[in-house]
BASE-783306 format. One record per residue: x, y, z of N, C-alpha, C in turn; residue in three letters. Coordinates in steps of 0.001 Angstrom, whole numbers, plus 500000, padded with zeros to 6 digits. Atoms other than C-alpha are relative to their C-alpha. Last residue first. Layout:
N
     n.px     n.py     n.pz    ca.px    ca.py    ca.pz     c.px     c.py     c.pz   gudo
        X        Y        Z        X        Y        Z        X        Y        Z    ala
...
! end
This chain:
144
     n.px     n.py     n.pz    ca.px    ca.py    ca.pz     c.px     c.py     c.pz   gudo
   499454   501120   500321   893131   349315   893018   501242   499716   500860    unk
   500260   501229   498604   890950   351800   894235   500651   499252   500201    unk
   499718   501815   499879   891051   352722   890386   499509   499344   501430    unk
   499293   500190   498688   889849   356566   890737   499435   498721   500121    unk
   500377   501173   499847   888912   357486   887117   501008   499789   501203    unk
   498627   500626   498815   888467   361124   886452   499848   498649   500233    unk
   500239   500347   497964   885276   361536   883969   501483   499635   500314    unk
   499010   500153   499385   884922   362946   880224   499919   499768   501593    unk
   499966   499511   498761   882362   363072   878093   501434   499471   500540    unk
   499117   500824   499110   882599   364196   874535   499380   499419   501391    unk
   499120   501627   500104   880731   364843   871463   500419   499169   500524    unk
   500754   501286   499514   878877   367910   872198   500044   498516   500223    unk
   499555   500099   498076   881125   370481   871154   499190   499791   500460    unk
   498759   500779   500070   880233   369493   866667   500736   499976   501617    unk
   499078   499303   499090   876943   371552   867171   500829   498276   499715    unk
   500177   498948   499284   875060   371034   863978   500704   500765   500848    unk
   501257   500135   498951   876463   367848   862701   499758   501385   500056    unk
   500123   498516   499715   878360   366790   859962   498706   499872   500433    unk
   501494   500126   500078   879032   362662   860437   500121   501925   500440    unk
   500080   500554   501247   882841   361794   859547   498192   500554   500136    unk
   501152   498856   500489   883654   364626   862401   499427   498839   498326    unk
   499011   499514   501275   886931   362378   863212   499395   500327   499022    unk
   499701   498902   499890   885476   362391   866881   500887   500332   498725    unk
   500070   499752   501605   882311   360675   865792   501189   501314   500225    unk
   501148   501047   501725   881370   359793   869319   500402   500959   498536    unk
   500132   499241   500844   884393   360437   872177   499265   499694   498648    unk
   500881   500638   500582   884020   358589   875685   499685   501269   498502    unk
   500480   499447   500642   887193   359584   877936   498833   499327   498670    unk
   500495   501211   501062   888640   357931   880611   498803   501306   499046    unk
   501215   499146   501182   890936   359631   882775   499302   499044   499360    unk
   500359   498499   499084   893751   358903   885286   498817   500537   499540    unk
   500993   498506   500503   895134   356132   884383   499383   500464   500755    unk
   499514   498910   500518   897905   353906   885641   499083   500780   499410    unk
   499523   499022   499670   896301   351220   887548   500975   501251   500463    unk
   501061   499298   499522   893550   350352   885319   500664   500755   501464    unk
   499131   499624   498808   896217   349062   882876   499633   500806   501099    unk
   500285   498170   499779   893092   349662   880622   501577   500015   500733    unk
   499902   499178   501240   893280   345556   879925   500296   501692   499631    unk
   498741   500546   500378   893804   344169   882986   500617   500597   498504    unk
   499505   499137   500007   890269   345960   883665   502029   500076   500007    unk
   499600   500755   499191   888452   343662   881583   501067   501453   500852    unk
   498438   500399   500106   886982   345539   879313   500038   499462   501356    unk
   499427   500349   498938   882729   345851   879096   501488   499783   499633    unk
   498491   500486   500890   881309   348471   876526   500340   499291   501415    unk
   499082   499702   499405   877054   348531   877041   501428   499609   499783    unk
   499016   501137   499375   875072   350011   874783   500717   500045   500736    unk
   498983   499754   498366   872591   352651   874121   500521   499094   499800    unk
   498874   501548   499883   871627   354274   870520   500771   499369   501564    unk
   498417   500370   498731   869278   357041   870544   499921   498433   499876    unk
   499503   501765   499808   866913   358313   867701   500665   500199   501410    unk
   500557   499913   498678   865673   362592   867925   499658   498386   500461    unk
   500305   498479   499408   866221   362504   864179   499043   499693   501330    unk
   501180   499277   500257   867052   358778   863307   500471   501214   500793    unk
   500999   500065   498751   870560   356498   864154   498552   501531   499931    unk
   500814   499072   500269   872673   354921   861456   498694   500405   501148    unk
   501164   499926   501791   874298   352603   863268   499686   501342   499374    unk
   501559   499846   499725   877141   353262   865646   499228   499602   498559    unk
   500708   499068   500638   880714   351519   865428   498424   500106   500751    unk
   501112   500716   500040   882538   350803   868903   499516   500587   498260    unk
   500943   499438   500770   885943   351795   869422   498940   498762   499713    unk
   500752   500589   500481   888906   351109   872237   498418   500594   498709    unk
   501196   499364   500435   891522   353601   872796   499563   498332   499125    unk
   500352   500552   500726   894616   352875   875238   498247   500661   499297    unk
   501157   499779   500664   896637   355987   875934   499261   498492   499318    unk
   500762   501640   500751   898974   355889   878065   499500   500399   499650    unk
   501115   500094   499287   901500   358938   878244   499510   498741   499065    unk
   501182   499555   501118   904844   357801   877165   498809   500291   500809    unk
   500929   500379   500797   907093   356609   880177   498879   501180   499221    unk
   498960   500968   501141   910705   357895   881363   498614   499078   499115    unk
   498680   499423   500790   909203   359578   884211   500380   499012   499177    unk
   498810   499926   499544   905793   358164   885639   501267   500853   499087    unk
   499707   501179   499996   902860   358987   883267   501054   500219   500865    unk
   498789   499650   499163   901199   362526   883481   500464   498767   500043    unk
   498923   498582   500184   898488   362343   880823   500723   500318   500628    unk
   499188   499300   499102   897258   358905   881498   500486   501208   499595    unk
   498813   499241   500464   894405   357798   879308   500718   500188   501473    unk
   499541   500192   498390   891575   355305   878777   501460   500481   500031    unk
   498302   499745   499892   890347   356376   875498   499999   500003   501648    unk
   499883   500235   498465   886275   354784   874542   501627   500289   500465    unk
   498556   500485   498963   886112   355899   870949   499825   500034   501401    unk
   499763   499260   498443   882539   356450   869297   501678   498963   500866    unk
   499448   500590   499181   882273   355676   865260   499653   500554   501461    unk
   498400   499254   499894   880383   357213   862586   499977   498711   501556    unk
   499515   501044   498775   877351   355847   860654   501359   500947   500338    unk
   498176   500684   500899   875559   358430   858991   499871   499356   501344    unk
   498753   499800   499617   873240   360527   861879   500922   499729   498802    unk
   499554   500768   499600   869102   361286   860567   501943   499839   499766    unk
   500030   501106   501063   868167   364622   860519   500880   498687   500411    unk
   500955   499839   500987   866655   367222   862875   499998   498948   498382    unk
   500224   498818   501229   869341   367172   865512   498538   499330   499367    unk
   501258   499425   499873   869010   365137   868938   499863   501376   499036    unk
   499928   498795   501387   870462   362463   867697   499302   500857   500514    unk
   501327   499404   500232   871142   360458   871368   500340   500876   498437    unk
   499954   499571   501353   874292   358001   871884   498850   500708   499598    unk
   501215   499285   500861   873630   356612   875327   500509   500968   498976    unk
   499990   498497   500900   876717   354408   876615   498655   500589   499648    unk
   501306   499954   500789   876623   352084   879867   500241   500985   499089    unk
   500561   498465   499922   880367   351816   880816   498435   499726   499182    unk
   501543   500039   500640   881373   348373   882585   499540   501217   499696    unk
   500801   499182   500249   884597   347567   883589   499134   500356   499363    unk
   500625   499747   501090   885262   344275   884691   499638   501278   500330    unk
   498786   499427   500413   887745   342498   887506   499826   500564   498488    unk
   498835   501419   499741   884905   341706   889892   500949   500935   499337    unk
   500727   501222   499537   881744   344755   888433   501252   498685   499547    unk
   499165   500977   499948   883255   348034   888408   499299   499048   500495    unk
   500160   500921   498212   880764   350579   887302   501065   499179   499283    unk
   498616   500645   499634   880091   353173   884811   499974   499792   501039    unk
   499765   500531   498946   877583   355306   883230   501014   499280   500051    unk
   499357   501402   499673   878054   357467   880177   499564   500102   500974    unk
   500055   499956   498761   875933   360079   878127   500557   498645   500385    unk
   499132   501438   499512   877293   360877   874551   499373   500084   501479    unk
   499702   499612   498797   875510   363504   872242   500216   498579   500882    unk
   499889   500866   499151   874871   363719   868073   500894   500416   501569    unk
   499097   499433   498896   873862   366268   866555   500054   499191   501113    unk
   500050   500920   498509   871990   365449   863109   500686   500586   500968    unk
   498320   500790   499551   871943   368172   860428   499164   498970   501160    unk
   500336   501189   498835   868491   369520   858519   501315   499302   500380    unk
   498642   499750   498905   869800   372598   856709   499267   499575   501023    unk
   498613   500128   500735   868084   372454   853228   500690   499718   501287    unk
   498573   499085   499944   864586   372407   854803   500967   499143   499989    unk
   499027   500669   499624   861462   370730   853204   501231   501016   500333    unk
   498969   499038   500028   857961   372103   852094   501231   499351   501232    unk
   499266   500575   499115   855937   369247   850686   500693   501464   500058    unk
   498832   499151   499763   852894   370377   848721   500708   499712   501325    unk
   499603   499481   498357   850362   367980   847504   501587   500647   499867    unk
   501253   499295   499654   848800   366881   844289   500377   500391   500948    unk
   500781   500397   499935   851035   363800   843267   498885   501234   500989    unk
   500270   500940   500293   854060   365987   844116   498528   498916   500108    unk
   501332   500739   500415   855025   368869   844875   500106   499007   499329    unk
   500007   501242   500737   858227   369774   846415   498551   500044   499775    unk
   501578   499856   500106   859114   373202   848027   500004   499021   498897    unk
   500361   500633   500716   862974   373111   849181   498365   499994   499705    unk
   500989   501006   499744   864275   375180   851692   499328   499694   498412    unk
   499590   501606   499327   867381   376926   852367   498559   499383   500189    unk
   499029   499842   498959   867300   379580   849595   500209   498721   501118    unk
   499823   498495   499890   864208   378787   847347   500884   500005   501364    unk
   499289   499368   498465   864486   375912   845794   499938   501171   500018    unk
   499642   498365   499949   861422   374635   843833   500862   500073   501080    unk
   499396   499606   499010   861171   370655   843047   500051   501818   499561    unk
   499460   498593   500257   858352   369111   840691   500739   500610   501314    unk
   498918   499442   499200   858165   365368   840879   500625   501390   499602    unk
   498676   499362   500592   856102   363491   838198   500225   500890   501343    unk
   500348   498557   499838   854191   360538   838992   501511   500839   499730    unk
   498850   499439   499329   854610   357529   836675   499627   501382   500530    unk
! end
């Protein structure tokens, strides 16, 4: 059995083990970042996602919400808000995760919104580094 000697000193760790010296830092986070594409293909929307870690440790699993929103709705209606979600995997230091989300666009009520928003891990379940990195956001002009 080898034996496993740890030293902390403030934010870093100094491990030996089996004859060698590991020096390790305390304040490795992930930081996760959202890039979207997007297209209308027939009566389908199509967002490409990229999910990148580009912190220093690997992510947790957390979620990413896709919110197709109205914030000014006619009079007498609620703003819309539908919100679809994807989970992510666990995703490595300087990993990325891409997929693509297709809805139908019958589904978004595609035309009443105004926005579409792509938010990864926005109920912070995965501590990150920079936490205002999370979002993107684009205007959505239906055509329709």
């Amino acid at each position: 059995m080898k034996k496993l000697n740890v030293l902390s000193a403030g934010k870093y760790l100094l491990l030996f083990l089996a004859g060698t010296f590991l020096l390790s830092s305390c304040d490795e986070m992930p930081d996760l970042t959202v890039t979207a594409d997007y297209s209308i293909s027939g009566d389908q929307y199509e967002i490409k996602l990229s999910i990148k870690n580009i912190g220093d440790a690997e992510s947790g699993k957390a979620l990413v919400y896709i919110n197709y929103i109205n914030p000014t709705p006619p009079t007498g209606m609620n703003e819309i808000r539908i919100q679809k979600s994807e989970e992510l995997p666990v995703i490595a230091a300087g990993g990325e995760y891409s997929f693509i989300k297709t809805i139908p666009l019958s589904d978004i009520h595609a035309k009443e919104i105004e926005k579409i928003e792509v938010f990864v891990d926005s109920k912070n379940t995965v501590k990150e580094s920079n936490e205002d990195n999370n979002k993107e956001t684009w205007d959505w002009d239906s055509g329709l």
